[in-house]
Residue, then its C-alpha position, 0 to 999 in steps of 0.5 A: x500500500x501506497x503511503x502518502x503524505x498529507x501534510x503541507x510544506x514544512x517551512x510556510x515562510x519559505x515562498x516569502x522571501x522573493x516577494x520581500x525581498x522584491x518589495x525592498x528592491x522597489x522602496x530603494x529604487x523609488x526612494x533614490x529616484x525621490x532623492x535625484x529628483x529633489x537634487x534636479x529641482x535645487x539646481x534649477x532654482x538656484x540656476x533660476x536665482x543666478x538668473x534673477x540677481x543678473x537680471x536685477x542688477x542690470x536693470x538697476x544699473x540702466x535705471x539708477x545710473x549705478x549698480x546695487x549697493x546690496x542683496x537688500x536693495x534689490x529685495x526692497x527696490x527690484x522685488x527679489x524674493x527668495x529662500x533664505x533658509x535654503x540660499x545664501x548669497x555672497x554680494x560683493x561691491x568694488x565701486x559704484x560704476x563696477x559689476x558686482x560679483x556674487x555667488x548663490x551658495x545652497x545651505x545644508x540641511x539638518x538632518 
């Protein structure tokens, strides 16, 4: 007489692992194509920034006679806003009648 056996798999966990272990692969890919994005979205508003500040400190120059004195004056006279907490901006002024140099600079996050 045959005997067979009945009973199921003796290890129930055992056809688990691929799926979790397919689940994790897609969380880390999803989580760095999140982190590529975010990076992309910062370089283009610090790129914007630049823009703006050249932008601003021309029509200042045509307008006044001279170019900006400050960050300051082309917030209060020429409406430049932007994210203090996320840029800094390095301004310097020689003279008057020379373009100012300046550098955005992104801050670090805490973490």
């Amino acid at each position: 007489m045959a005997h067979f056996d009945s009973r199921k798999n003796k290890r129930p966990h055992q056809g688990i692992a691929a799926p979790v272990l397919l689940f994790i692969c897609v969380i880390v890919l999803f989580a760095a194509g999140i982190s590529s994005v975010g990076e992309g979205t910062l370089k283009r508003q610090k790129e914007a920034l630049e823009n703006a500040l050249t932008r601003y400190i021309t029509e200042c120059y045509a307008e006044e006679g001279r170019y900006p004195e400050s960050v300051y004056y082309l917030e209060d006279r020429y409406g430049l806003r932007f994210n203090e907490d996320r840029f800094y901006v390095d301004y310097r002024v020689r003279s008057e009648n020379v373009r100012p140099e300046f550098t955005v600079i992104t801050r670090q996050e805490d973490e």
